[in-house]
C-alpha positions as CSV (number, residue, x, y, z in Angstrom):
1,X,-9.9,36.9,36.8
2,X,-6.6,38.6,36.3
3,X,-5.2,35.3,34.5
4,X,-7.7,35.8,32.1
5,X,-7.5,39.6,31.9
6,X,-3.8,38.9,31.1
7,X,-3.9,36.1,28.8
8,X,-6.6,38.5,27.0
9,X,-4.1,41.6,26.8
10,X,-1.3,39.5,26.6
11,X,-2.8,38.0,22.8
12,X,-3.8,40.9,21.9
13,X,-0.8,42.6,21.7
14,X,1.0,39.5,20.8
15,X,1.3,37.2,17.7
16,X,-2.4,36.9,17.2
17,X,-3.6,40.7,17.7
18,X,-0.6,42.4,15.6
19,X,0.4,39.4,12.9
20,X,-3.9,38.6,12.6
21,X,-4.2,42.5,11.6
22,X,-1.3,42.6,9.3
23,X,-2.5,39.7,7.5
24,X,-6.1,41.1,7.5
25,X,-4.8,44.1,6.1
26,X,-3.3,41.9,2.8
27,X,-6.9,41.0,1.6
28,X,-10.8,42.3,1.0
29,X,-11.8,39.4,1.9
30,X,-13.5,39.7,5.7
31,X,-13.4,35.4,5.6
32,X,-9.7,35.2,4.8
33,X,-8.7,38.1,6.6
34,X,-10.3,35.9,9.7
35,X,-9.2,32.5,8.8
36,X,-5.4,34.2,8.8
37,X,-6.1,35.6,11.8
38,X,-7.3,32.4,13.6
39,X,-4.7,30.5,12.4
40,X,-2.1,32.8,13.7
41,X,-4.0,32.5,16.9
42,X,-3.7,28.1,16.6
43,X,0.1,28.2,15.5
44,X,1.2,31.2,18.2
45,X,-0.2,28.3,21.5
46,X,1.3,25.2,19.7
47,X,4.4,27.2,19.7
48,X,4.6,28.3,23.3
49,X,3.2,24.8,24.0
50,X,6.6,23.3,22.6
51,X,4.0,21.7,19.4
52,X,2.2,19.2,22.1
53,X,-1.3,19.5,22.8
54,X,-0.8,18.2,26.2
55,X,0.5,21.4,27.2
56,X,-2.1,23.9,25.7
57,X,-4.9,24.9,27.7
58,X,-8.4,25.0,26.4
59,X,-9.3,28.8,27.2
60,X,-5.4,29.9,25.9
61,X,-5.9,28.2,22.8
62,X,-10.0,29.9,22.5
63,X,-8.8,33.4,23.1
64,X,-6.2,33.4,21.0
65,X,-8.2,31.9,18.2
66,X,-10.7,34.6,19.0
67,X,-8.4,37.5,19.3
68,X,-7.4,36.3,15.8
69,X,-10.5,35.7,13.9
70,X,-11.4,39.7,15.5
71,X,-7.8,41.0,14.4
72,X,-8.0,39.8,10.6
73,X,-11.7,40.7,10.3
74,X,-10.6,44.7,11.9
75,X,-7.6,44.2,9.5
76,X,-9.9,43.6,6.2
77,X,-12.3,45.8,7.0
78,X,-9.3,48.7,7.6
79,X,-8.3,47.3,3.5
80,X,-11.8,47.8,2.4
81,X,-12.4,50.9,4.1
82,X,-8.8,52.3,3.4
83,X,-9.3,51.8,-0.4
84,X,-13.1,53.8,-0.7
85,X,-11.5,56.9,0.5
């Protein structure tokens, strides 16, 4: 349980949590924002994995895609709702 309380905290103040906001913030558009964010999430395991898929786990690599798709969304929606006021 910790493992996975860790690995949760760790991405989301890692690559995928700060880099998916930033690049959330860069658009209006919630898709992108997310698509940015997940991809983030894909290319931050590959790169602790040494680029081989033999070395990612399944549950690192779905957390961190999650924790980016939720990162760029929060990060458009602060774009959208920054520029109305």
């Amino acid at each position: 349980m910790l493992e996975l309380l860790g690995t949760i905290g760790g991405n989301i103040i890692g690559l995928p949590g700060i880099l998916g906001l930033a690049l959330g913030m860069m658009t209006r558009r919630v898709w992108l924002g997310a698509l940015m964010g997940g991809l983030v999430g894909i290319v931050e395991t590959l790169l602790f994995a040494h680029w081989d898929f033999a070395n990612v786990a399944t549950i690192e690599l779905l957390i961190a895609v999650v924790v980016g798709l939720c990162a760029g969304t929060l990060g458009s929606a602060i774009r959208i709702k920054g520029a109305t006021v």
